[in-house]
Structures are given as structure tokens and as C-alpha cells.
HTML snippet that shows the backbone in 3Dmol.js (N, CA, C, O; Angstrom):
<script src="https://3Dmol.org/build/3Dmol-min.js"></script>
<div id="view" style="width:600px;height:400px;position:relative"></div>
<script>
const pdb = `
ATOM      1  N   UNK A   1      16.335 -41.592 -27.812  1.00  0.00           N
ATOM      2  CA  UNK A   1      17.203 -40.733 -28.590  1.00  0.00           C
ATOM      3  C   UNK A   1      16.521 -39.375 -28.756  1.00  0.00           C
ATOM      4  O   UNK A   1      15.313 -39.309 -28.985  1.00  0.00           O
ATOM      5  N   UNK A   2      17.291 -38.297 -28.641  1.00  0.00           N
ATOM      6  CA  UNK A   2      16.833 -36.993 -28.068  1.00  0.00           C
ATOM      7  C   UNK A   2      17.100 -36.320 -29.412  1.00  0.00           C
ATOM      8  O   UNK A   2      18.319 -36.440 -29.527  1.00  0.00           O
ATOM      9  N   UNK A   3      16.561 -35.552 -30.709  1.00  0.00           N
ATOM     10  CA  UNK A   3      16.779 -34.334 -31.488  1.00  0.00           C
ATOM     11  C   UNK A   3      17.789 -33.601 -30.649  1.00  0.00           C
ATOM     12  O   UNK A   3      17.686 -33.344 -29.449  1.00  0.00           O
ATOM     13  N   UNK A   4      19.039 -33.227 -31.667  1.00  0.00           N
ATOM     14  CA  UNK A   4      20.248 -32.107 -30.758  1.00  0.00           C
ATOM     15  C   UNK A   4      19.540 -30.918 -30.912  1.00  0.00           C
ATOM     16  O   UNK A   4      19.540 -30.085 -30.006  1.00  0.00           O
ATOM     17  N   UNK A   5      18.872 -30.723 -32.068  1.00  0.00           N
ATOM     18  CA  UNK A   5      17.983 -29.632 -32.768  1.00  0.00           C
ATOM     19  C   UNK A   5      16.363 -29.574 -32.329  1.00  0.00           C
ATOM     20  O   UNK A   5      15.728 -30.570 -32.676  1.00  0.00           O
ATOM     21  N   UNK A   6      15.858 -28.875 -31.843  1.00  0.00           N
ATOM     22  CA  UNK A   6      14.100 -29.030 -31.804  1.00  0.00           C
ATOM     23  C   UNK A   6      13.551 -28.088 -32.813  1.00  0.00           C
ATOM     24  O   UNK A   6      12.418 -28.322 -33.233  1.00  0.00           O
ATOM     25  N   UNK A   7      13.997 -27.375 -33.122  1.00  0.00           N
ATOM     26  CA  UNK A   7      13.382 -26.346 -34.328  1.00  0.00           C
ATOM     27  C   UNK A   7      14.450 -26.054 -35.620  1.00  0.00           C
ATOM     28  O   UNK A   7      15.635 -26.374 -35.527  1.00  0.00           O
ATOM     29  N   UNK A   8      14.052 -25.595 -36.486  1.00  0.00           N
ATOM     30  CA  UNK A   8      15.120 -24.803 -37.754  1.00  0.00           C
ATOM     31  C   UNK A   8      15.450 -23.863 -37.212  1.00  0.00           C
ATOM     32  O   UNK A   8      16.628 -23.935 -36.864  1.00  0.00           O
ATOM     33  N   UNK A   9      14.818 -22.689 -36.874  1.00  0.00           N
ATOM     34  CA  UNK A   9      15.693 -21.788 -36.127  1.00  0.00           C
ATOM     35  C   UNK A   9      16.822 -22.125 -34.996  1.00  0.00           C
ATOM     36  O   UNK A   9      17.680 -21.242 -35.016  1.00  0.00           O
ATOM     37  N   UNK A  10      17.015 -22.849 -34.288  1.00  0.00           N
ATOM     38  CA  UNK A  10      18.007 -23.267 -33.235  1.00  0.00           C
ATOM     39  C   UNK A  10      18.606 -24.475 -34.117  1.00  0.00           C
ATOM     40  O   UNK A  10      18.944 -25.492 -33.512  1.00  0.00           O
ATOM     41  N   UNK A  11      18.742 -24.420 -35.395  1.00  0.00           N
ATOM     42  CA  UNK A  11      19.881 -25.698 -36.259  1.00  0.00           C
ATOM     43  C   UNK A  11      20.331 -23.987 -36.880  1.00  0.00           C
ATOM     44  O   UNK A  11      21.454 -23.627 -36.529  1.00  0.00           O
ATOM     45  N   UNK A  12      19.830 -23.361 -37.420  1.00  0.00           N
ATOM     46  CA  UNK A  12      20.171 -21.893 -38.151  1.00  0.00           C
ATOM     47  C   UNK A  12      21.037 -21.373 -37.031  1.00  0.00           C
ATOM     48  O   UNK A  12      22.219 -21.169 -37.309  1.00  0.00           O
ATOM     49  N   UNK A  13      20.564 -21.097 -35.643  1.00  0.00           N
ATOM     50  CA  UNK A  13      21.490 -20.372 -34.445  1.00  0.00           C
ATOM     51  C   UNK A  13      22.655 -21.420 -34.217  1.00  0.00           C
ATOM     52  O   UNK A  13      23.621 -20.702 -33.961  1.00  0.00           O
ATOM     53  N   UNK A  14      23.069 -22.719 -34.173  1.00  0.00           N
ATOM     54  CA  UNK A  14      23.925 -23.578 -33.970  1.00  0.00           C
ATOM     55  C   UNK A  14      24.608 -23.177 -32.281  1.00  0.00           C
ATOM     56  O   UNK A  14      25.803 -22.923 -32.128  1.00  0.00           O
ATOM     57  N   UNK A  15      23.619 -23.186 -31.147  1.00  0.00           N
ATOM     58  CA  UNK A  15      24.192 -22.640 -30.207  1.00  0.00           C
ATOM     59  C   UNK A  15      24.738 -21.477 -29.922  1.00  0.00           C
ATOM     60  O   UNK A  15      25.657 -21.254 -29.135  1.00  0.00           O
ATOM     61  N   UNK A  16      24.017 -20.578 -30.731  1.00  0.00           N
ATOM     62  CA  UNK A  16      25.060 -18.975 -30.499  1.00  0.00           C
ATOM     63  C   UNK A  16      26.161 -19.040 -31.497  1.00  0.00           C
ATOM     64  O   UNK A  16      26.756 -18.005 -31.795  1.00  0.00           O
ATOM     65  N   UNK A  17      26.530 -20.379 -32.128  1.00  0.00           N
ATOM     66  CA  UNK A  17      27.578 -20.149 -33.325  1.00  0.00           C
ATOM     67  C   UNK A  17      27.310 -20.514 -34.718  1.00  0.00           C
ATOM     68  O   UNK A  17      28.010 -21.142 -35.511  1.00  0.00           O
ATOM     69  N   UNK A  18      25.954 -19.900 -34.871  1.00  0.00           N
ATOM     70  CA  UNK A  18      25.476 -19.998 -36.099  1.00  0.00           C
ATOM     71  C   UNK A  18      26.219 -18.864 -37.176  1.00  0.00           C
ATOM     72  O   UNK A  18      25.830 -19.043 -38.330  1.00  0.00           O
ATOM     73  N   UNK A  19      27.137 -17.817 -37.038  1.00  0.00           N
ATOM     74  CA  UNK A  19      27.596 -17.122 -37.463  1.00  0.00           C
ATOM     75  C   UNK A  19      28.334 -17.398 -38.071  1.00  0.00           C
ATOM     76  O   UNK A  19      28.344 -17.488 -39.299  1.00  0.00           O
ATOM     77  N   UNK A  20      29.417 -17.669 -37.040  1.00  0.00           N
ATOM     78  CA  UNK A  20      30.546 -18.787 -37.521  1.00  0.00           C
ATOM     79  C   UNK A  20      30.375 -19.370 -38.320  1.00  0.00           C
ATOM     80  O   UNK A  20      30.755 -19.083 -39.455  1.00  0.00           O
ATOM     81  N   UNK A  21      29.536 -20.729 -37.915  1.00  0.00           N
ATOM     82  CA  UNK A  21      29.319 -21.750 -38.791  1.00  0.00           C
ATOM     83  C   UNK A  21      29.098 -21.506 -40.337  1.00  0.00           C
ATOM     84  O   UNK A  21      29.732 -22.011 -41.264  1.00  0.00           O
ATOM     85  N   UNK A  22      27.947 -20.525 -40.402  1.00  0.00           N
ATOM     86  CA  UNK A  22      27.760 -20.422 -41.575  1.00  0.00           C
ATOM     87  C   UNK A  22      28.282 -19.760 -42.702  1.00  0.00           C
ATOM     88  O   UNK A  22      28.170 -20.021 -43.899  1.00  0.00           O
ATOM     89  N   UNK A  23      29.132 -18.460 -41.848  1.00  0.00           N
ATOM     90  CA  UNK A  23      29.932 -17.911 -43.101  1.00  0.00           C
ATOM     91  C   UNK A  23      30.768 -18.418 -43.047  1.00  0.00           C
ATOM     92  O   UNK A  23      31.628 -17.548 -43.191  1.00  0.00           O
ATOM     93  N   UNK A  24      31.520 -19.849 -42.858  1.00  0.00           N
ATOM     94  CA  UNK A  24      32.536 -20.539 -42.984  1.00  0.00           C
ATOM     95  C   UNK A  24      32.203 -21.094 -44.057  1.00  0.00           C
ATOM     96  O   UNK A  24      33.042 -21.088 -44.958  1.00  0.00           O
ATOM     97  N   UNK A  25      30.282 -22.041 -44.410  1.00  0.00           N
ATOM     98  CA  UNK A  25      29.605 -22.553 -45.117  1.00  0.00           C
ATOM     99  C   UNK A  25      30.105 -21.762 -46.245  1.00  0.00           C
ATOM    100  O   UNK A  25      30.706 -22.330 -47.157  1.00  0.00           O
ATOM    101  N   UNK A  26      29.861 -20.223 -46.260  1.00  0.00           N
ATOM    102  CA  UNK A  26      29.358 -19.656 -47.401  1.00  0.00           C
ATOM    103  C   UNK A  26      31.089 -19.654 -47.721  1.00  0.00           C
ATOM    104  O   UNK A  26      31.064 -20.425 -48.679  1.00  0.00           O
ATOM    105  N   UNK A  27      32.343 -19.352 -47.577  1.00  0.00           N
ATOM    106  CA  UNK A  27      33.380 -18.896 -47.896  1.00  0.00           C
ATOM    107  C   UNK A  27      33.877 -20.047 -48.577  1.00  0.00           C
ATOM    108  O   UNK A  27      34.437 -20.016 -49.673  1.00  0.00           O
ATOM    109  N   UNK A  28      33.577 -21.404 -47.663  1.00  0.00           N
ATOM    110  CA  UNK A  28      33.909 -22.888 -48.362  1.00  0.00           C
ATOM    111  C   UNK A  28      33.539 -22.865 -49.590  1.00  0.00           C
ATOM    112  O   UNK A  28      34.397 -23.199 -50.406  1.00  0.00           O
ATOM    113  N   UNK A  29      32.086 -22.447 -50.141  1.00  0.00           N
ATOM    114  CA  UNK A  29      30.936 -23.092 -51.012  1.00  0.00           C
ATOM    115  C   UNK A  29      31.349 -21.615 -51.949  1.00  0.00           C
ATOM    116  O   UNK A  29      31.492 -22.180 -53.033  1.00  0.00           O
ATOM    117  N   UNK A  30      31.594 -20.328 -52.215  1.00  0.00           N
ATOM    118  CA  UNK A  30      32.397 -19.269 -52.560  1.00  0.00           C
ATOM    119  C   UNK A  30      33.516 -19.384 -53.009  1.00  0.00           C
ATOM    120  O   UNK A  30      33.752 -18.768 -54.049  1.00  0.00           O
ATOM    121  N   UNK A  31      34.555 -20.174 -52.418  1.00  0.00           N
ATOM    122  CA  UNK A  31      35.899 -20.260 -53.072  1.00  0.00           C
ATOM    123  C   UNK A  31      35.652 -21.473 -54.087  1.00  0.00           C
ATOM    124  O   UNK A  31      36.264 -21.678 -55.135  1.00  0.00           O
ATOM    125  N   UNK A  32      34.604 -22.235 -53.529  1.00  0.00           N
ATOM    126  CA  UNK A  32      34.698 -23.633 -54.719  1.00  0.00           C
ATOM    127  C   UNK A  32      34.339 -23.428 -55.642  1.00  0.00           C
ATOM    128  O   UNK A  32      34.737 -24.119 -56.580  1.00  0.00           O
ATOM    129  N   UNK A  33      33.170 -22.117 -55.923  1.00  0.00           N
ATOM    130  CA  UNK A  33      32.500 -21.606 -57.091  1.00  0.00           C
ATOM    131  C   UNK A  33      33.857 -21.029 -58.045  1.00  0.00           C
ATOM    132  O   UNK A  33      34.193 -21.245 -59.209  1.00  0.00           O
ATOM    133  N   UNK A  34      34.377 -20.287 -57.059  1.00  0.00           N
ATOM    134  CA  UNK A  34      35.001 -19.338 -57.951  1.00  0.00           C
ATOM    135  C   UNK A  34      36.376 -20.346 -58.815  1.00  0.00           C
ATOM    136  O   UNK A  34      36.938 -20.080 -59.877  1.00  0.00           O
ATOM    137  N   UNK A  35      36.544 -21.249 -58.103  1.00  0.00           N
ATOM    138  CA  UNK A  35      37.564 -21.946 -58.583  1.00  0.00           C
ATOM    139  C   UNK A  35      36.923 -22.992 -59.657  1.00  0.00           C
ATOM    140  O   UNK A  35      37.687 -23.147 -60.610  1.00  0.00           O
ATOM    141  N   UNK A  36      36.028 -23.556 -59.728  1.00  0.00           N
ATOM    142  CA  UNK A  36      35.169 -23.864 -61.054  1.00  0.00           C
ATOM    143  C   UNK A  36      35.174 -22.637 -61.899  1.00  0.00           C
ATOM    144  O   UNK A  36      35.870 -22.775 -62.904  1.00  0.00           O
ATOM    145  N   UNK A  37      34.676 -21.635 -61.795  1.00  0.00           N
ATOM    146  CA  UNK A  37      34.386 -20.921 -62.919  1.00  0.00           C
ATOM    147  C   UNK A  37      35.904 -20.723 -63.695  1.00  0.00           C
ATOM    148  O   UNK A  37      35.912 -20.726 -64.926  1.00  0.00           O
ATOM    149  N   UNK A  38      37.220 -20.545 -62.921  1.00  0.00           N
ATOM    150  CA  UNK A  38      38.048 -19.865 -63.282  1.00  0.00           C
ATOM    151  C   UNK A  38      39.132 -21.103 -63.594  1.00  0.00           C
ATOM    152  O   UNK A  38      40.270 -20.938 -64.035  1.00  0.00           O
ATOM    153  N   UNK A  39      38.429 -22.536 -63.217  1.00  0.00           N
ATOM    154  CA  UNK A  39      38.938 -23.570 -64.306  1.00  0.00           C
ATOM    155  C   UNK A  39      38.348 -23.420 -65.433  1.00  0.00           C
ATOM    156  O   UNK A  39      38.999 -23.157 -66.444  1.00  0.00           O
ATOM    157  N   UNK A  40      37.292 -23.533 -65.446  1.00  0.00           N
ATOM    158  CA  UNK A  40      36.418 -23.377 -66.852  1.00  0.00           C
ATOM    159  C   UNK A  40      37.262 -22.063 -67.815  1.00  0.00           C
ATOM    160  O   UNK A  40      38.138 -22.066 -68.680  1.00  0.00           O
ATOM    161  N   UNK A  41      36.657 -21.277 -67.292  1.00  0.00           N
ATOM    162  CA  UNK A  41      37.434 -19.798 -68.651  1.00  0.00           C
ATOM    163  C   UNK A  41      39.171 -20.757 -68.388  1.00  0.00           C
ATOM    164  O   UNK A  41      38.975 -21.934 -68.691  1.00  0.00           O
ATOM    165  N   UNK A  42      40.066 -20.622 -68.119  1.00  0.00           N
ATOM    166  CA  UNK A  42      41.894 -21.599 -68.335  1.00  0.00           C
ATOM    167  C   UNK A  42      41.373 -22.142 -69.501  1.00  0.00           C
ATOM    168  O   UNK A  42      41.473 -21.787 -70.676  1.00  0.00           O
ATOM    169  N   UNK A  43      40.637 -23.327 -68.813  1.00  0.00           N
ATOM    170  CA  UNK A  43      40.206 -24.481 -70.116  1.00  0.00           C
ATOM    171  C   UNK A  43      39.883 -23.884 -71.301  1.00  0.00           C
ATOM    172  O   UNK A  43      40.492 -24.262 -72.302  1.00  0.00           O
ATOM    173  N   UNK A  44      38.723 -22.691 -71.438  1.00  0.00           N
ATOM    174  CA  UNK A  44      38.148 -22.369 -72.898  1.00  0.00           C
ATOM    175  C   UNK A  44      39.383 -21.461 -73.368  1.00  0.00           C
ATOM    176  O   UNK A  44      39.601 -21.454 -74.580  1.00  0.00           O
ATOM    177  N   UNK A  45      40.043 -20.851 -72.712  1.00  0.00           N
ATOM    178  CA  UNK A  45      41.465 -19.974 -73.290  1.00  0.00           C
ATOM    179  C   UNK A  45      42.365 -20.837 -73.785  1.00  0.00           C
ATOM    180  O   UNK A  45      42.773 -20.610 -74.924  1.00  0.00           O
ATOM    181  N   UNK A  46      42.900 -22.061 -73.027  1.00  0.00           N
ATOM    182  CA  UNK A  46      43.391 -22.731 -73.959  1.00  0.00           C
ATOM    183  C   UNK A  46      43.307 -23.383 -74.822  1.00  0.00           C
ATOM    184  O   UNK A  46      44.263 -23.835 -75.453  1.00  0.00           O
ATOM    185  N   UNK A  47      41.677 -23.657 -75.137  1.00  0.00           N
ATOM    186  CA  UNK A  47      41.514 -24.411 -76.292  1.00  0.00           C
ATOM    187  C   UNK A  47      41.667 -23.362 -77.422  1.00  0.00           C
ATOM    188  O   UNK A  47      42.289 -23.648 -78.445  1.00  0.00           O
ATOM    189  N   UNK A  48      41.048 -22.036 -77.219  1.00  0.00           N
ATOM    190  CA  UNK A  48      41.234 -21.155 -77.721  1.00  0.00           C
ATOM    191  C   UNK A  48      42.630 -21.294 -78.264  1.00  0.00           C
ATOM    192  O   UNK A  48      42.688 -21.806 -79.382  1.00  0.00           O
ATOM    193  N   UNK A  49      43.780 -20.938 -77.697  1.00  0.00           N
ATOM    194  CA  UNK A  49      44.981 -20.834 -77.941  1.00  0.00           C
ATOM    195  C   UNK A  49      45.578 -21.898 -79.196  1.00  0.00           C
ATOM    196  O   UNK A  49      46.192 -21.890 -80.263  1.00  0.00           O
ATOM    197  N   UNK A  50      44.881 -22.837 -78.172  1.00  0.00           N
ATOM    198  CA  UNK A  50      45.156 -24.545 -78.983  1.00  0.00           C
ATOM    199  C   UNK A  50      44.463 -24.252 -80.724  1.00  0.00           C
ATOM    200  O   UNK A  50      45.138 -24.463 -81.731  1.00  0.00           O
ATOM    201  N   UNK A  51      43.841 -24.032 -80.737  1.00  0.00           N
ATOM    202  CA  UNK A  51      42.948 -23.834 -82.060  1.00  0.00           C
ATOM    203  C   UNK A  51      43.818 -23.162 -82.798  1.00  0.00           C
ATOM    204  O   UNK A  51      44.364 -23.678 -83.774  1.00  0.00           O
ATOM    205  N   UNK A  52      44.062 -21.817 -82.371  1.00  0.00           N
ATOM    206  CA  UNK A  52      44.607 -20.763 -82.947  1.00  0.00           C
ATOM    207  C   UNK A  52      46.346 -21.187 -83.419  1.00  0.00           C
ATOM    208  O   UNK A  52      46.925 -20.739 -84.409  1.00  0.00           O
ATOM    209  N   UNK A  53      46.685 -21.758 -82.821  1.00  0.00           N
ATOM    210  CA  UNK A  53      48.310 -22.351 -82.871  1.00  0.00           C
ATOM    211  C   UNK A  53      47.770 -23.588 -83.998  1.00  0.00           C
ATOM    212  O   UNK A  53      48.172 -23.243 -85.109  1.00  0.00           O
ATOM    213  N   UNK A  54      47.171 -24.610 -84.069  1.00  0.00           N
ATOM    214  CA  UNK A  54      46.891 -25.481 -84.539  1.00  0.00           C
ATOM    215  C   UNK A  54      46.621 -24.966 -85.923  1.00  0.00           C
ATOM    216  O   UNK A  54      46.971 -25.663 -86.875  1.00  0.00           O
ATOM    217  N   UNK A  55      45.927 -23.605 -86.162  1.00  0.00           N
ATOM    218  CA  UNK A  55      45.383 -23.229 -87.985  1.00  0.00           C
ATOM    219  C   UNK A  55      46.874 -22.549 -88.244  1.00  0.00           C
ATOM    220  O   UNK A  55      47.559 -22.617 -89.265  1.00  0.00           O
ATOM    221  N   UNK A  56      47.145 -21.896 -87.043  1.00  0.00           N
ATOM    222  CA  UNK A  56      48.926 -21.692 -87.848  1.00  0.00           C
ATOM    223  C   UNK A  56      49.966 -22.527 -88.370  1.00  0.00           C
ATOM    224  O   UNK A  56      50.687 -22.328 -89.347  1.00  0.00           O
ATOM    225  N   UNK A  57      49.941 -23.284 -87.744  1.00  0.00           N
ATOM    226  CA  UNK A  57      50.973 -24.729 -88.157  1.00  0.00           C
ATOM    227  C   UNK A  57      50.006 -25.788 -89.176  1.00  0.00           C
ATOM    228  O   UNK A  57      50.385 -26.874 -89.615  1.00  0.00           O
ATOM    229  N   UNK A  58      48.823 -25.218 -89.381  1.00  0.00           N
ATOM    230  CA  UNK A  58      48.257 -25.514 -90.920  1.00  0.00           C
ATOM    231  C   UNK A  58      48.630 -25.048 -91.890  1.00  0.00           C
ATOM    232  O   UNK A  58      49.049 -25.600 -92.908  1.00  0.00           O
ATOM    233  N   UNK A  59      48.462 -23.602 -91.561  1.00  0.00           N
ATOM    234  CA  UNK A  59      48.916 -22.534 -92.564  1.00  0.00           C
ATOM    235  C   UNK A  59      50.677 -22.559 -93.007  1.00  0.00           C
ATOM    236  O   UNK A  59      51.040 -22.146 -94.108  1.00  0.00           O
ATOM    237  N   UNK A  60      51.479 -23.003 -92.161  1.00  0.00           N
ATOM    238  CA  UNK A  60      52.978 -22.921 -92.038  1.00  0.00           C
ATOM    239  C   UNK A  60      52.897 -24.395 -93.290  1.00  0.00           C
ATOM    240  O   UNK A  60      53.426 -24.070 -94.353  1.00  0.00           O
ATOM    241  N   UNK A  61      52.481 -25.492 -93.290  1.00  0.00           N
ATOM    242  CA  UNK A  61      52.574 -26.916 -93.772  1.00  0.00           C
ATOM    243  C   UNK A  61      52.283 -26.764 -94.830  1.00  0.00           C
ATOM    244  O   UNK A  61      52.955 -26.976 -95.840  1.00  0.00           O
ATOM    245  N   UNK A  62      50.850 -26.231 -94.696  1.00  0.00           N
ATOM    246  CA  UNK A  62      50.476 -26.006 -96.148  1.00  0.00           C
ATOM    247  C   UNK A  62      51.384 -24.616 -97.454  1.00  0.00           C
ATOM    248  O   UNK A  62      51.174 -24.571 -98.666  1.00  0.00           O
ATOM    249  N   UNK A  63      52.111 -23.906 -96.845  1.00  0.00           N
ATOM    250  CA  UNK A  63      52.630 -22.674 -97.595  1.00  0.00           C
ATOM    251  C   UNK A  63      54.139 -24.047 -97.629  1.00  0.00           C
ATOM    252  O   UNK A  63      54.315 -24.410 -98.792  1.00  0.00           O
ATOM    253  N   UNK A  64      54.883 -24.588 -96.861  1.00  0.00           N
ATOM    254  CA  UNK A  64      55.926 -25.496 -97.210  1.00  0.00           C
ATOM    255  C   UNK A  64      55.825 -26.538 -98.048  1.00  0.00           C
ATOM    256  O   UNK A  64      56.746 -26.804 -98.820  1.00  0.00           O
ATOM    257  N   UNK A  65      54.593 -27.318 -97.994  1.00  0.00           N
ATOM    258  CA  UNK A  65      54.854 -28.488 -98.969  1.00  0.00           C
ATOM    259  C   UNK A  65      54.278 -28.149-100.067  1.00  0.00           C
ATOM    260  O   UNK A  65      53.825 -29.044-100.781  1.00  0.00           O
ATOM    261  N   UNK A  66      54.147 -26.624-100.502  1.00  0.00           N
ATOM    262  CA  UNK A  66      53.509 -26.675-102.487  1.00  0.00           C
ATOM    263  C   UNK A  66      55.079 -26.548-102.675  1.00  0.00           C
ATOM    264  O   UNK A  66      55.906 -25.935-102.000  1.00  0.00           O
ATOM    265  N   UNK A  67      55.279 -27.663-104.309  1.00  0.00           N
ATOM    266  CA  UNK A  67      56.295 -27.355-104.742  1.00  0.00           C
ATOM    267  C   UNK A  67      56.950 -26.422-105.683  1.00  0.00           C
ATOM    268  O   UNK A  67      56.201 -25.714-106.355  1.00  0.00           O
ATOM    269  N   UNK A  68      57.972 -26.329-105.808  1.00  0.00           N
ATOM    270  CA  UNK A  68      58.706 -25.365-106.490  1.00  0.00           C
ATOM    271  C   UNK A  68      58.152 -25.133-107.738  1.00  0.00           C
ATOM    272  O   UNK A  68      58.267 -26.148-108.425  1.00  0.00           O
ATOM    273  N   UNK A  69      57.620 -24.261-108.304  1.00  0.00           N
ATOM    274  CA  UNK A  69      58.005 -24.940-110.047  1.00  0.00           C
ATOM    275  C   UNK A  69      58.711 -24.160-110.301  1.00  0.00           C
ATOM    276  O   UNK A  69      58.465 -23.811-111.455  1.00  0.00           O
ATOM    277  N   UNK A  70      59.925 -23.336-109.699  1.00  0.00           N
ATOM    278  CA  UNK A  70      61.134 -22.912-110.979  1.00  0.00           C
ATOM    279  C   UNK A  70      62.440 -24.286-110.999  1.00  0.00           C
ATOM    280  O   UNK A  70      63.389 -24.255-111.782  1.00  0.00           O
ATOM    281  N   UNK A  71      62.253 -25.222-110.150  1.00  0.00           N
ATOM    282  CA  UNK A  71      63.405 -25.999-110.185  1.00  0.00           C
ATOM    283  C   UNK A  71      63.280 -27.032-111.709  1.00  0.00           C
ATOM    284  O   UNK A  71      62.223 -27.659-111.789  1.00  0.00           O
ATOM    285  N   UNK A  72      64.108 -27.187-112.667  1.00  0.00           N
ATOM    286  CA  UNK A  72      63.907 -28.033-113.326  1.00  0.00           C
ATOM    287  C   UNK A  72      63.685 -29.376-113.152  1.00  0.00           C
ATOM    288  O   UNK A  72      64.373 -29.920-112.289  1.00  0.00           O
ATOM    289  N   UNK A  73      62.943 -30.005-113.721  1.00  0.00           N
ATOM    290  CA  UNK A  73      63.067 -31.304-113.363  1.00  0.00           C
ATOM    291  C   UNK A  73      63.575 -32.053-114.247  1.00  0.00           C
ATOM    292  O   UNK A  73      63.319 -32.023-115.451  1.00  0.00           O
ATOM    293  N   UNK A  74      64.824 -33.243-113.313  1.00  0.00           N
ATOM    294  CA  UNK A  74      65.786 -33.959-114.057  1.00  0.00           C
ATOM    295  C   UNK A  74      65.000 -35.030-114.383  1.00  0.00           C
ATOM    296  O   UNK A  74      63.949 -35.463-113.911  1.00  0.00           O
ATOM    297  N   UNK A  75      65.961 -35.495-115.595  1.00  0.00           N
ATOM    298  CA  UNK A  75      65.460 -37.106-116.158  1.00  0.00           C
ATOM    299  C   UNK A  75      66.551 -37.858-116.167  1.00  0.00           C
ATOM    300  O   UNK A  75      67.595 -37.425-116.653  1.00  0.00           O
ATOM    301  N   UNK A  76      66.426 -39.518-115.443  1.00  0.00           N
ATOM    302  CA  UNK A  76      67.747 -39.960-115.817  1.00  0.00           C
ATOM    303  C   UNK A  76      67.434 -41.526-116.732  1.00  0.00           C
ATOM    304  O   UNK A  76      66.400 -42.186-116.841  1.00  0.00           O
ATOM    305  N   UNK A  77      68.783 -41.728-117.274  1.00  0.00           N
ATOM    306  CA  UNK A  77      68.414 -42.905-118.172  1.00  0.00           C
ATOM    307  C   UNK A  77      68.942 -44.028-117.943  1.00  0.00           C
ATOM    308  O   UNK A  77      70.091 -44.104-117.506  1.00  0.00           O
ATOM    309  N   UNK A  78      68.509 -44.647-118.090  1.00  0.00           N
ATOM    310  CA  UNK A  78      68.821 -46.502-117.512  1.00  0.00           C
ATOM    311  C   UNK A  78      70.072 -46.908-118.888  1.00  0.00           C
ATOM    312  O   UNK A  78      70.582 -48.026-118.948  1.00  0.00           O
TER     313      UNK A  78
END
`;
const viewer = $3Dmol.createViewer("view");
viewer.addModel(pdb, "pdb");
viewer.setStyle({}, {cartoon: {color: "spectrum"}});
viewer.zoomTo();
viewer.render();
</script>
């Protein structure tokens, strides 16, 4: 069994299409970065969002359920 490769430099040249090869490497390994990072910030914006909507509809619950006090309150008798 024969090495296809005898040195790092001629696995780096890939037959004259080490060019190719590799900025294909780098564009693959480039778009995957960028698409992690730019899941990540989505994700922290919407939690963001999520948070921010979530203390409002605190704030909305809590200003609705204090009760009235100008309504009188009835009494009834048995």
C-alpha cells in the first residue's frame, strides 16, 4: 500500500488543485461560522424580545387585577 501523499506540501498542493480545494474548505467552514454566529444573536434578540413582552403582560395583569375601591360593596341577607 502506497501513501497518495509523500509530503505535506503535495497534500497542501492536492495535484495542482490545492486552490480549489481549499478555498472551497475555507467558504464551507466561513458560511458555517457565520451562520452560528447569526443563530446565536436571532436567539439572544428573541429572548430579549421574549423578556421584554413577558414584564409587559406583567405590568398589564398586575394594573387589571387591583380592585376597584369606588364600587360599593353589596351585602345580602339569608
Amino acid at each position: 500500500m502506497q501513501p497518495y501523499f509523500y509530503s505535506v506540501s503535495e497534500f497542501i498542493a492536492m495535484g495542482k488543485h490545492g486552490v480549489f480545494v481549499w478555498s472551497c474548505w475555507a467558504i464551507t467552514v466561513g458560511v458555517m461560522l457565520a451562520f452560528v454566529i447569526y443563530s446565536r444573536r436571532q436567539r439572544q434578540a428573541l429572548i430579549k424580545q421574549l423578556t421584554i413582552q413577558q414584564a409587559r403582560q406583567a405590568q398589564r395583569t398586575a394594573k387589571t387585577s387591583t380592585p376597584a375601591t369606588s364600587a360599593p360593596a353589596t351585602k345580602q341577607s339569608h
